[in-house]
C-alpha positions, -999 to +999 in steps of 0.1 A: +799+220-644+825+245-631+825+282-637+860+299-637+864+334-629+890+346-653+887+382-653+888+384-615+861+407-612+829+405-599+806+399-620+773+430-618+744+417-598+709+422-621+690+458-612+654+447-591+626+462-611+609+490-587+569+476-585+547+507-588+531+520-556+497+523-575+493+487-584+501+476-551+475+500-535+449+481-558+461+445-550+458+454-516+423+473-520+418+439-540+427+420-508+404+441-486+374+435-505+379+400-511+382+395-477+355+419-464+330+395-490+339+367-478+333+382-442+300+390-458+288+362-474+298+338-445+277+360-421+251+352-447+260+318-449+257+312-412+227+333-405+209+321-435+217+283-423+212+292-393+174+306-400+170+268-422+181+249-391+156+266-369+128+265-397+134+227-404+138+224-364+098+241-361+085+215-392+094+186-369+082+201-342+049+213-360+051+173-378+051+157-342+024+181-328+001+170-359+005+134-352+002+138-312-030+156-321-040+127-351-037+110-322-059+125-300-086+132-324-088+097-331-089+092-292-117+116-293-138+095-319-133+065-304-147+079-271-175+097-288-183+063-304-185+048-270-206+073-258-229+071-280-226+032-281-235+036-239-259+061-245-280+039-267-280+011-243-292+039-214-323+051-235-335+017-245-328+004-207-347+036-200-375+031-224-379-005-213-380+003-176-406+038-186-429+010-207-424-018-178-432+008-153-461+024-176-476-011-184-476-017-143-492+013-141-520+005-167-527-027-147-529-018-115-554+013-126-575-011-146-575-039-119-588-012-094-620-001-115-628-038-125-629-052-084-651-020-080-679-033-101-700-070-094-704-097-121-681-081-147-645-096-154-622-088-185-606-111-210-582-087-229-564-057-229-547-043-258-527-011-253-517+005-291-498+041-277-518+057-254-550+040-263-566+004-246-592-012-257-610-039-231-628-068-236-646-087-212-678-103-202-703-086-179-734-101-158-760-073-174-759-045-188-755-021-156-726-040-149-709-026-179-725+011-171-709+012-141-674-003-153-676+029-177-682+053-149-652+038-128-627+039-158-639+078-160-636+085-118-602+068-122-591+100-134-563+076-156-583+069-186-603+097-215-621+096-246-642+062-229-662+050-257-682+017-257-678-002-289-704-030-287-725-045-258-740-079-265-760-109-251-738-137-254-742-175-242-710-180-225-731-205-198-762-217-206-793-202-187-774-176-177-776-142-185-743-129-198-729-095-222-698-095-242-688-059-242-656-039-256-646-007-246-619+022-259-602+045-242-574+070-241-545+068-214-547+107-197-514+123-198-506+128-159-524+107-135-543+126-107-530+123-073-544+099-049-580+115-036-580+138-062-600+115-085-628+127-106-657+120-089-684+128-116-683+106-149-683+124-181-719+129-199-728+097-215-705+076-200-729+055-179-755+049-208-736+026-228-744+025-268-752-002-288-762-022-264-788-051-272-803-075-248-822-110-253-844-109-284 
């Protein structure tokens, strides 16, 4: 459509309404403040994000630190385990070689009074903790005193108490004595020579001793 101009004058342009200094000082302070909050809160933002990486960054650390040291503690067990596992074997190899070695011991010292007396040999030997008790067979009756005062000189053996002496017929025509015998193993061994070399009172006068009726 096609405007014609027929007055031939131009035709008033429309007035621009003033804006009012006052409300554009407050859109502008508007502005401002907008702005400077959201300066603020993404500082906020940031930092606060920032404080949540680094706090999630330590729980991973602190997660894999637990399961290193998990780890290790059951490392720990398993050795202690072991240990104690070895340890066992030591002390019974220890308490095997102390009872060999003690039972060695017990021999030898009880072999070494018998070969010292005539017409006596032994037929058993029981050993319950430190205490023996012998059996054997004896030619007479001084035989067995004087096994008695060996076991005391020995310095090895305490408490030597006969328990029975007896005529027995173990060969015919022959004059023989079952006798049986307790004693205590002494705690520490005297050095060779040092030996006792009196018997305890008593312990060549055997008791309960009975000959031929």
């Amino acid at each position: 459509m096609i405007r014609i101009n027929l007055l031939g004058q131009a035709r008033p342009k429309a007035a621009k309404k003033a804006v009012p200094l006052e409300a554009t000082v407050q859109v502008i302070f508007f502005l401002v403040a907008v702005g400077i909050a959201l300066v603020v809160l993404g500082s906020f933002y940031f930092s606060e994000k920032r404080d949540l990486d680094a706090t999630n960054a330590k729980i991973a650390s602190l997660k894999a630190e637990r399961q290193s040291l998990q780890q290790v503690k059951a490392d720990v067990t398993q050795f202690e385990q072991q240990k104690q596992t070895l340890q066992t074997r030591i002390d019974v190899i220890e308490q095997l070689q102390k009872n060999r070695t003690g039972a060695q011991e017990l021999l030898q010292q009880v072999a070494n009074t018998v070969v010292r007396v005539d017409e006596l040999w032994l037929t058993s030997l029981t050993q319950t903790d430190n205490a023996i008790e012998i059996q054997g067979d004896a030619g007479s009756i001084n035989a067995v005193a004087n096994f008695l005062t060996q076991l005391q000189r020995s310095g090895y053996f305490n408490q030597i108490e006969i328990k029975e002496a007896k005529e027995n017929d173990v060969a015919k025509g022959v004059e023989t004595f079952a006798f049986s015998i307790s004693a205590a193993i002494a705690q520490a061994t005297p050095p060779p020579g040092q030996a006792q070399e009196k018997p305890a009172s008593g312990a060549s006068k055997p008791a309960n001793a009975r000959g031929r009726s």
